[in-house]
N, C-alpha and C positions, 0 to 999 in steps of 0.2 A: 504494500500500500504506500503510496506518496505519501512524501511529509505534508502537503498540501491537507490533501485526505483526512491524515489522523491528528492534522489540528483541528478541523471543522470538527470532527466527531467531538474531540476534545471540550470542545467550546457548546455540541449540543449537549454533550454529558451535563457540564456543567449549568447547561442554561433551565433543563428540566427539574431539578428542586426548586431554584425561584419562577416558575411559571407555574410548578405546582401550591405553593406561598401564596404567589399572586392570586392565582384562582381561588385559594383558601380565602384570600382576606377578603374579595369580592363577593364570595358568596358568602359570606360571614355581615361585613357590613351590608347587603341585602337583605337579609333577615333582620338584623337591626331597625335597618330602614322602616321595614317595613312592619315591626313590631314598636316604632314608635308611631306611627302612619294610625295604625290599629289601634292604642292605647288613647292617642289624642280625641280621634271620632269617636272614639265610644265613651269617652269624658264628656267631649263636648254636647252628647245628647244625654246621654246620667243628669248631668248638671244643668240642663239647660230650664227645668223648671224650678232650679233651686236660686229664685231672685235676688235672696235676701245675699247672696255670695259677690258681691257688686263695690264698685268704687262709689266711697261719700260726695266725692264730687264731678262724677260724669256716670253715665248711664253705658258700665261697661263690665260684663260679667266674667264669672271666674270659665264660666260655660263658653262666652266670646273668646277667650284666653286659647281656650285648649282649639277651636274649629281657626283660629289665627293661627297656631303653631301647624294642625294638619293642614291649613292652605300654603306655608313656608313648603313645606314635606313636601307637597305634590306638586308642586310649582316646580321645585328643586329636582323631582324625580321623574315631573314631564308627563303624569295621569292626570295634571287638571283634565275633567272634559268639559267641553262649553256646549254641549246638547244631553244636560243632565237629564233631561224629561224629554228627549226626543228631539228632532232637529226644526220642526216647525213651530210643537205644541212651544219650546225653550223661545223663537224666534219671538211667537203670540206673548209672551212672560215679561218676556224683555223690552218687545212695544208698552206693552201697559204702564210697565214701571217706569220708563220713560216720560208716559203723559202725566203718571201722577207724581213724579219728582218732579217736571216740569210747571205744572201748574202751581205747586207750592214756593218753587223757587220764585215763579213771577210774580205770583202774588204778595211772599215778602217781601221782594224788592220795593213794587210798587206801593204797596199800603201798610202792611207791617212791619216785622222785626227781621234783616236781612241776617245776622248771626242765626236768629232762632228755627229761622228758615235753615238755615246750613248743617245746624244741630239735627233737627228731624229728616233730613235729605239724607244724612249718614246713617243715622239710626233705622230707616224704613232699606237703604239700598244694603245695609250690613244684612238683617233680618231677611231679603228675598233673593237678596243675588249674593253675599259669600256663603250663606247656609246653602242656599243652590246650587251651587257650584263643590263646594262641602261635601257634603252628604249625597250628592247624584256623581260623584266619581267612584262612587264605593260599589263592590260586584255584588250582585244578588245574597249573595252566603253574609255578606261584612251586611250590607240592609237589613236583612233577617233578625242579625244578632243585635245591631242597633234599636230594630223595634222594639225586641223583647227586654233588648236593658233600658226600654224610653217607660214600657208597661210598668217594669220592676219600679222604675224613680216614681211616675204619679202613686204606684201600690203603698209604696214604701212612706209617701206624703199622709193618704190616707191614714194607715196604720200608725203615725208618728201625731197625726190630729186626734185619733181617737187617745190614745196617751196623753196628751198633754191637756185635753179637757176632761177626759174621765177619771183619769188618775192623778194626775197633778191639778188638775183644777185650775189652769190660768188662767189669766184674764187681763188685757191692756198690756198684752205682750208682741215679740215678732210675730209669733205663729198664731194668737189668739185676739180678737177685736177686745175693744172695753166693754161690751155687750155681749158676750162671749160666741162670737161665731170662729170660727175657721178662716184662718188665712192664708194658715198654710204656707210653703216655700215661697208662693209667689208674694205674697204681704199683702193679699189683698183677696176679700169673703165673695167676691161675685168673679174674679177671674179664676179663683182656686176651682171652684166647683166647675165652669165650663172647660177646663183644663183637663180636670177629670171624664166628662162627657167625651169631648174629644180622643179622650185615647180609647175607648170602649171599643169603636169597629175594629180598631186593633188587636184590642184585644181575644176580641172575638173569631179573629181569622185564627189565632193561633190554636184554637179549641176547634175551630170547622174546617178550617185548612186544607190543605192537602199534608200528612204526613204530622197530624195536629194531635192536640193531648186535651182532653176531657178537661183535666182537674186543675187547667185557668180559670172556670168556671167559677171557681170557688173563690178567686179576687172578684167577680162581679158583687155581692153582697158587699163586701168593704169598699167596693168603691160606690155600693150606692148609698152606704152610711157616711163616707165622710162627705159625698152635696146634702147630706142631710145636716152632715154637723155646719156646713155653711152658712143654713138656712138662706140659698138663696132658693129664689122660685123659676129662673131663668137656668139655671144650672139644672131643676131637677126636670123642667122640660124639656129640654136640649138632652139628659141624660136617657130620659125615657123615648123621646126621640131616635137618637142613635140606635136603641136596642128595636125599637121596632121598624128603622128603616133599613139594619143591615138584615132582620128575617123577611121583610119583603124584598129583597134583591137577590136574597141566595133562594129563597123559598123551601125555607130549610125547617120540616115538620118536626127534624128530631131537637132543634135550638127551640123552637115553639112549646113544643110540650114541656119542656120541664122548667123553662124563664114562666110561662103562667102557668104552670103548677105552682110554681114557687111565690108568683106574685099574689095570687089568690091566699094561699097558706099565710104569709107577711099580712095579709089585709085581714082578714078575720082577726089572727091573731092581736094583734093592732086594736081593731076596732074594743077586742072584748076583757084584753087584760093588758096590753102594751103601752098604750097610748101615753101613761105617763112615764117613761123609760126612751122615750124617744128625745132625743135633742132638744133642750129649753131653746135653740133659736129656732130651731124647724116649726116646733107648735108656736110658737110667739107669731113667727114672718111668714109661715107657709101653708101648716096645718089648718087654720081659721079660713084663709081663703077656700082653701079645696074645700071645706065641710059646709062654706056658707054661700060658697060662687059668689064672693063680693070683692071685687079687684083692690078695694079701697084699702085691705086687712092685707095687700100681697104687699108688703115691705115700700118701698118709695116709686111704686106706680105711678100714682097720680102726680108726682113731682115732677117723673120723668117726661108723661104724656107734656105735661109745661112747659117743657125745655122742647121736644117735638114740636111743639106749636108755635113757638119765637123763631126756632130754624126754619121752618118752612115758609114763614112771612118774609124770611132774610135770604130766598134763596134768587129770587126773583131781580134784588142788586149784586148778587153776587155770580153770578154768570159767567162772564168770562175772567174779572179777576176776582180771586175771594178777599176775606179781609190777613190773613197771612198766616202763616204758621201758628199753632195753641196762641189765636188771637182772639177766639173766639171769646174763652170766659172774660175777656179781658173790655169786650163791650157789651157782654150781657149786661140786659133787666135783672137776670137771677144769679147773675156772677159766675157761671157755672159752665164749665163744656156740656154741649149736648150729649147724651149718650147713647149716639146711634154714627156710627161711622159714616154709611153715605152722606147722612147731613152735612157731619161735620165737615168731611172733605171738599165739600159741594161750596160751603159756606166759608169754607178757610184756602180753599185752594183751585175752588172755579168748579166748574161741573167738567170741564178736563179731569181733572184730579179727581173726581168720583168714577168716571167711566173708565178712566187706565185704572185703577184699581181692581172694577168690576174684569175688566179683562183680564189683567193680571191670573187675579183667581182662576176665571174661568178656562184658562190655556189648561188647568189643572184638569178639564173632562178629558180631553187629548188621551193619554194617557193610560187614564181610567177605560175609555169606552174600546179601546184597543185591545189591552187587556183580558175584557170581559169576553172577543172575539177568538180568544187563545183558549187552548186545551188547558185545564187546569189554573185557570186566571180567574176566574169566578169571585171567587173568595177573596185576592187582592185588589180587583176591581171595585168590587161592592165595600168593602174596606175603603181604599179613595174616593170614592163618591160621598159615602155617609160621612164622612170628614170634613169633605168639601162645602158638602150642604150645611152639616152642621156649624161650619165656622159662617157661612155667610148668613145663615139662620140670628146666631149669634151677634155678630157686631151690628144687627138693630139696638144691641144694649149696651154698646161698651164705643166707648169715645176713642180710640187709639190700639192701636194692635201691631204697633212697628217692636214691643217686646218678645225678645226670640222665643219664649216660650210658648207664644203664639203661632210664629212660621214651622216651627220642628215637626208639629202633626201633620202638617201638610205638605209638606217635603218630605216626611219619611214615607207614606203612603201612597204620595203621587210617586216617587222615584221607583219603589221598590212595584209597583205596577208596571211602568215602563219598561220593566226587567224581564216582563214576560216575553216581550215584541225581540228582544236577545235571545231568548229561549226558543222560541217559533222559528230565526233565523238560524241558526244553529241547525234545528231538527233537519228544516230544509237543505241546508249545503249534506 
């Protein structure tokens, strides 16, 4: 052999323990990678209805912390995807949020507060576009396990409300009102309980599923006691909603039978020896209504119908600009935001900014209705949609919704749908 020859060998000899090194440390730091990738997303949905976890002087949670680190990750590792929901339903998503960033921004320039304007512009485009981008790069398997650790955090809020009023007895605390309702993670009695509504179609795929376990079942009772500990009355509608809009979309006789078995057995009981063991805010704010049909007894109704009524006379100059960002309680009669989202957007940010909204949302059927077109999509279809309805159900009651704990159900839901139309393409090739 040439000296030529048995230098090259020489030289592969030697090259092959560090290429084998090299490949060590590559695929070493990939699992790394991507076991921080992993731990961040699934923080950042654990956490994301734990409010109270936030800075004293900006509206930026410990939940935001962790889905900032996994967008660092993915950015760095080249999985962002920018068609988390599909490539048109994402295009429809990203027009809306447009018009109602837009209309807000013009509107504080022109009439209101231009910082306050800038404030809410971040806090609304963090909430629909990094959560979206977030949680829709993750594969079907990582969504899955995201649901179920989003189910465990609302379970976990219940079960820590029913402790802290039944057993500790608080009251005019984080988790407890000074009237003793449920606040809960989020610090607040009327979004904890539509929080818990919201996760329910959820949690219900994971019991009717495909490949699903009966004994989640057994978190519905805990989650219908703590909107009970909230005593809101919008919470237990929306709640009882959800259950009866995901049995009419799956048409599922075996979920039927034993949710009103069970709700029948609760009501008797109730009616004959229970009633005083139920939540002192339930029978105060919710109980009276339902027994009397007198809206007057349902907690601050008639307030709110008042505050509807000032918006809708206001909606008429505020058309194409509104009056600016959370400007609104700032020229009430009742000093008060309205608490009905299209209002308010209509009123604070033009009627631009209430229809990107509505589309916003609604790119969210996209998705779903695809889904349900799929083998075995049923269940996550009807899952996104009962989410979907129920949040736009919802912010008739609630003034602002750019709080991440409000975008997570609807992202996790609508993405993990989307997953199915990957699954069909697959089959096909």
């Amino acid at each position: 052999m040439s000296t030529k020859k048995v230098l090259q060998a020489r030289r592969e000899d030697l090259g092959l323990p560090w290429l084998a090194r090299s490949r060590f440390r590559e695929r070493n730091g990939s699992q790394v990678a991507d076991w921080a990738e992993n731990l961040s997303a699934l923080a950042a949905v654990f956490l994301s209805p734990m409010n109270f976890l936030r800075l004293p002087f900006f509206y930026f949670t410990l939940s935001d912390a962790f889905a900032c680190i996994c967008l660092f990750i993915l950015v760095l590792r080249g999985r962002l995807r920018f068609d988390p929901i599909g490539a048109v339903p994402t295009v429809v998503w990203l027009l809306g949020l447009c018009m109602l960033l837009t209309g807000l921004l013009v509107s504080s320039m022109i009439n209101g507060d231009p910082l306050r304007g800038t404030v809410y512009i971040v806090q609304y485009f963090f909430a629909y576009f990094i959560l979206l981008v977030v949680i829709g790069s993750s594969d079907r398997q990582r969504l899955l396990l995201m649901s179920k650790v989003y189910v465990a955090s609302i379970l976990l809020m219940c079960l820590h409300g029913a402790y802290v009023i039944n057993i500790v007895a608080e009251t005019n605390t984080t988790f407890v009102s000074g009237s003793g309702r449920l606040t809960g993670f989020v610090e607040r009695e009327n979004e904890c309980s539509a929080l818990i509504a919201l996760s329910v179609p959820m949690m219900l795929t994971f019991c009717f599923g495909r490949g699903s376990s009966k004994l989640g079942l057994l978190a519905l009772p805990f989650m219908g006691y703590g909107v009970m500990l909230t005593g809101s009355n919008t919470g237990l509608a929306s709640f009882l909603l959800g259950v009866g809009l995901f049995c009419a979309l799956t048409l599922n006789v075996k979920l039927l039978a034993p949710i009103g078995a069970l709700s029948a057995i609760l009501i008797v009981i109730v009616q004959r020896w229970g009633r005083d063991y139920l939540p002192a805010a339930f029978q105060r704010r919710v109980l009276g209504a339902l027994e009397s049909g007198d809206l007057d007894q349902a907690g601050s109704f008639q307030h709110r119908v008042q505050l509807i009524h000032e918006a809708i006379g206001r909606t008429k100059d505020t058309f194409l600009f509104g009056l600016g960002a959370d400007q609104y309680a700032l020229t009430s009669v009742l000093t008060q935001p309205v608490h009905n989202l299209y209002l308010l957007l209509w009123t604070e940010g033009g009627f631009l900014s209430m229809v990107g909204f509505i589309v916003m949302i609604g790119a969210s059927f996209g998705p779903a209705l695809s889904a349900w077109q799929q083998p075995g999509g049923r269940h996550l279809a009807a899952s996104a949609i009962c989410t979907v309805c129920l949040f736009l159900f919802l912010i008739n009651a609630f003034p602002s919704v750019y709080g991440r704990f409000w975008a997570m159900p609807i992202i996790l839901t609508v993405a993990l749908a989307n997953t199915c139309r990957h699954q069909s393409s697959r089959r096909m090739r």
